[in-house]
VOGU-3710 file (C-alpha; in Angstrom, 3 decimals, decimal comma):
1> xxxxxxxxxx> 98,392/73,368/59,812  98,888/74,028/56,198  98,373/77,906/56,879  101,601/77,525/59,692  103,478/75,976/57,513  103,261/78,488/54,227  103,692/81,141/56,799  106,735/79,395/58,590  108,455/79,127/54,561  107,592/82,798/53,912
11> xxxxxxxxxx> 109,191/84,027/57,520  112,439/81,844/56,626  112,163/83,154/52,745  112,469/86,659/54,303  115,110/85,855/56,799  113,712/89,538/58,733  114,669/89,903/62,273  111,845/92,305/62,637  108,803/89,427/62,776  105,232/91,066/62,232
21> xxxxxxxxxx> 103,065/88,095/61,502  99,455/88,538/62,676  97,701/85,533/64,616  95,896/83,447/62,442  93,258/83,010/65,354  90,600/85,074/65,761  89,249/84,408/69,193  92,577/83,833/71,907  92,289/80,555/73,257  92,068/80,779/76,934
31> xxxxxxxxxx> 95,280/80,092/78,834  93,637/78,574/81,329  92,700/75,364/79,351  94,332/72,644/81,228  92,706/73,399/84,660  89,312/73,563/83,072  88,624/70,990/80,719  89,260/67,261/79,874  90,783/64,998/77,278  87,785/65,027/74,956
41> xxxxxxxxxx> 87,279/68,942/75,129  90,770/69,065/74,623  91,204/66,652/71,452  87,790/68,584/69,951  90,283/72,130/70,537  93,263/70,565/68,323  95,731/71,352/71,598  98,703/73,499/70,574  101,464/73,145/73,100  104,927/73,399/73,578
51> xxxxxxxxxx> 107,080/71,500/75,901  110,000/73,257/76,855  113,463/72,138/79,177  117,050/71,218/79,273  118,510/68,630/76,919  118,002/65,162/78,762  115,081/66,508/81,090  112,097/64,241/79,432  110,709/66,693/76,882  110,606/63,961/74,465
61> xxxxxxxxxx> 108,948/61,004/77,377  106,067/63,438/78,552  105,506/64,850/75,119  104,910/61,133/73,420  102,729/60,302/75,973  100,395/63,461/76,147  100,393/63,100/72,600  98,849/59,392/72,794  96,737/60,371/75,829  95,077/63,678/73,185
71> xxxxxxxxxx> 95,023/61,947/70,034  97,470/64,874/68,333  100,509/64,355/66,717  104,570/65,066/69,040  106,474/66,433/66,482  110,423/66,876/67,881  112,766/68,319/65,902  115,490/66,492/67,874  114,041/63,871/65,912  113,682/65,367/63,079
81> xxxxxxxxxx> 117,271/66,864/63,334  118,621/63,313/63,772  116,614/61,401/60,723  118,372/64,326/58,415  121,325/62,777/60,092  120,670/59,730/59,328  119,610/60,554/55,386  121,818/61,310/52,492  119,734/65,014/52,427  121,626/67,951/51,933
91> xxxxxxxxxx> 121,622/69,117/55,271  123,311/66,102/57,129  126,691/67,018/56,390  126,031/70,436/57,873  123,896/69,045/60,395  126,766/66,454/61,369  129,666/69,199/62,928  126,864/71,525/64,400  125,729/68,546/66,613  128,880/66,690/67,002
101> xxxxxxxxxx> 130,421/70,171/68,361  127,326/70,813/70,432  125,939/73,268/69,324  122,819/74,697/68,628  121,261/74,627/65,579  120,510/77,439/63,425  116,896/78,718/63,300  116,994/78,371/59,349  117,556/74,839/59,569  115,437/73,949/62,334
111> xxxxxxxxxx> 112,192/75,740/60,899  113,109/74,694/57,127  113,093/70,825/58,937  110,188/71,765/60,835  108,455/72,979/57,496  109,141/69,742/55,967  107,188/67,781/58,372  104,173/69,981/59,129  103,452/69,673/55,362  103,808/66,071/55,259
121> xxxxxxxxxx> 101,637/66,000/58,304  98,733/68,029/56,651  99,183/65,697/53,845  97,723/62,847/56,252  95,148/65,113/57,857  96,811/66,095/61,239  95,668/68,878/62,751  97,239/70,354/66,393  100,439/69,251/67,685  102,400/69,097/70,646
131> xxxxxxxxxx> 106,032/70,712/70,076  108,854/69,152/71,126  112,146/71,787/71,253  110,722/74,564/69,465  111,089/76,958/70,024  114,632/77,120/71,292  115,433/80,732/70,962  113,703/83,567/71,344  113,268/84,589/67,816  111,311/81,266/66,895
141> xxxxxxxxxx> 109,172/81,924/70,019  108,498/85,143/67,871  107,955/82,977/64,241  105,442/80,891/66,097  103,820/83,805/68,131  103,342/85,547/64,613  101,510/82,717/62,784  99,587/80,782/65,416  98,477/80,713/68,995  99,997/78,363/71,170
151> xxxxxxxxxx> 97,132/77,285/73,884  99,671/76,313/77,119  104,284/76,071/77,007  105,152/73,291/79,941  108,451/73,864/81,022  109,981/70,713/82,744  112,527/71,814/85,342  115,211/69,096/86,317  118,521/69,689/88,800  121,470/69,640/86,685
161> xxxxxxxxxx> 123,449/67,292/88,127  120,571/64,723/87,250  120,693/66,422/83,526  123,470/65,375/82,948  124,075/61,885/84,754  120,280/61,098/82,514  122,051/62,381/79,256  125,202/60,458/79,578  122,743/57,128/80,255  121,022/57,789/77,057
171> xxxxxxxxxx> 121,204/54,290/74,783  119,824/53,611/71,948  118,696/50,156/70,014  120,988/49,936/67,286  118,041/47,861/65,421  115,223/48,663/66,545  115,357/52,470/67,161  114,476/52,368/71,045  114,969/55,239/73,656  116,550/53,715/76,894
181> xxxxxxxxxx> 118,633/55,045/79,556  121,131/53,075/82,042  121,361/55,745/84,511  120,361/54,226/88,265  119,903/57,978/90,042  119,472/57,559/93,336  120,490/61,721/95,128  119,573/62,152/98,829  117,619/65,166/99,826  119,368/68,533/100,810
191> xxxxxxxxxx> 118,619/71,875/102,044  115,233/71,381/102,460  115,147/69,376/98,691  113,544/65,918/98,910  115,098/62,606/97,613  115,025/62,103/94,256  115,105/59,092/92,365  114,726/57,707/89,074  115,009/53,858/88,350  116,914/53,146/84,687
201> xxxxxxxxxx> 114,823/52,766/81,460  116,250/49,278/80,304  115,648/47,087/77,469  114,056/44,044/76,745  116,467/40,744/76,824  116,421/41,308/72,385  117,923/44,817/72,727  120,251/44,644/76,033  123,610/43,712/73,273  122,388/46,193/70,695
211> xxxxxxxxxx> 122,642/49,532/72,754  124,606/52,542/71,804  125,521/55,777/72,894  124,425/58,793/71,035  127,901/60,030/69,309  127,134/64,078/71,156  126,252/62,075/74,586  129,584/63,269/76,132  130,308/64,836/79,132  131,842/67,737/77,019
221> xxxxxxxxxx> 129,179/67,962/74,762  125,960/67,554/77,322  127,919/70,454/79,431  128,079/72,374/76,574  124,291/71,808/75,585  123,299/72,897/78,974  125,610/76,277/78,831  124,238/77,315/75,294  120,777/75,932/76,344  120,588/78,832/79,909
231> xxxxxxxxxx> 122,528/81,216/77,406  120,019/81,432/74,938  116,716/79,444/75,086  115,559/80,856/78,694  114,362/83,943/77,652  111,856/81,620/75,779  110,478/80,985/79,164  109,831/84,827/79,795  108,686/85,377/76,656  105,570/82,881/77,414
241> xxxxxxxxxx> 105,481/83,806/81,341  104,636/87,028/80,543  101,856/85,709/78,242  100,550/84,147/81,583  100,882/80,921/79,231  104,141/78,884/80,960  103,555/75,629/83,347  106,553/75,535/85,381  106,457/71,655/86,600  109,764/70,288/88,710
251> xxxxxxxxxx> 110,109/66,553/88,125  109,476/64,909/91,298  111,448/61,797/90,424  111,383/59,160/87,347  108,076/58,562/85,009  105,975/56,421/87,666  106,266/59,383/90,215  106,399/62,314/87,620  103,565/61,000/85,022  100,513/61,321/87,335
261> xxxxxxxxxx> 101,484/64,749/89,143  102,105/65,938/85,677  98,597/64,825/84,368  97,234/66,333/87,537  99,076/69,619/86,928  96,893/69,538/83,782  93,758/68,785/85,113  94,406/65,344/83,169  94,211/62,361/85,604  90,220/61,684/85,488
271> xxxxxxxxx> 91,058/59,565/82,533  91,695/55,969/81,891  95,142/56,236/80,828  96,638/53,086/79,867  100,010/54,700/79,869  100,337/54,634/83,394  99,969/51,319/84,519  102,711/50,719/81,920  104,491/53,140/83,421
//
């Protein structure tokens, strides 16, 4: 992890568009992975993934709980994005219009964030990850491709219309930092498509008067994150379907119906989970 990170500073030092970082692996890991091996052989190979999909679609839900279920650290730079936010760092001012505008944030700025917290993470011994919107664009599919080699990409696939009613439900604990979502989605099979539902994420009785709206949870905003988001971040997909590396997996409904087809998908669901009875 320490070796990704000095590499990451150096490809962001040289700012080249031409990216001709060699893999730091010397034996590919095979692509295969999730259909042939279990949680343990997978926490012994330090798991490298990447979780990629529209804003709103779960990346951050799935992620956490993979993460808990393989022992290595979720590392989101949404997250990481908003704690500069939240800080008096000399990014958040910057950081402030690009978000509140929707857009997308630089590459720079992403990887000098992302930087930050792989070092901090060696620091405390961490050691394979599970990335959480990075890459976003094609050239930091290419920073990532040059310095380490990711073992599987899952690409969560979610109809749009559901995107964006689950983005504009997005609340958050004002005091306690908690993820919860209002949205009751309830859309009744078309064209062959089956019903899909997805029961809201609500809070405990302590939280229910402390929610708030994330300030770029707008219907303008959301709209515009989705636009930029096809525009530029699905060629990422390609990019790792052509490595015979990408997961394609369609949400089926809300966590209790997704969680176990998901942990199936990855040859996962022999394992005591906790997770998802709590589900």
């Amino acid at each position: 992890m320490a070796v990704l990170n000095r590499l990451i500073r150096s490809a962001v030092a040289a700012r080249s568009p031409a990216l001709t970082f060699s893999s730091l692996s010397s034996s590919i890991k095979d692509p295969s992975f999730p259909a042939t091996t279990g949680r343990t052989a997978a926490a012994e190979r330090n798991v490298q993934w990447v979780f990629l999909g529209c804003p709103g679609v779960g990346k951050g839900t799935y992620a956490s709980r993979l993460s808990s279920l393989l022992g290595v650290p979720h590392i989101a730079t949404g997250d990481l994005v908003r704690e500069e936010l939240n800080s008096s760092g000399p990014l958040s001012k910057q950081l402030a219009e690009i978000v509140n505008q929707g857009k997308l944030v630089s590459d720079e700025i992403i990887i000098k964030l992302l930087s930050k917290r792989l070092e901090e993470g060696g620091a405390r011994g961490e050691s394979g990850f599970i990335l959480d919107g990075f890459p976003r664009t094609l050239r930091q599919a290419e920073i990532l491709d040059g310095v380490t080699e990711i073992d599987l990409v899952i690409n969560l696939k979610l109809r749009e219309d559901v995107l964006l009613e689950k983005c504009l439900g997005r609340r958050i604990c004002s005091q306690c930092g908690g993820n919860f979502n209002i949205a009751n989605i309830n859309i009744k099979g078309e064209n062959g498509r089956p019903d899909l539902s997805m029961a809201p994420l609500l809070p405990p009785s302590h939280c229910a008067s402390k929610l708030i709206a994330r300030s770029d949870d707008t219907e303008p905003v959301v709209k515009e994150r989705l636009r930029i988001y096809h525009e530029l971040s699905q060629p990422v997909e390609d990019f790792y379907r052509k490595q015979g590396k990408l997961l394609e997996f369609e949400l089926p409904g809300g966590i209790p119906e997704s969680w176990p087809k998901l942990l199936h998908a990855l040859n996962l669901d022999d394992h005591d989970d906790k997770q998802s009875a709590a589900a």
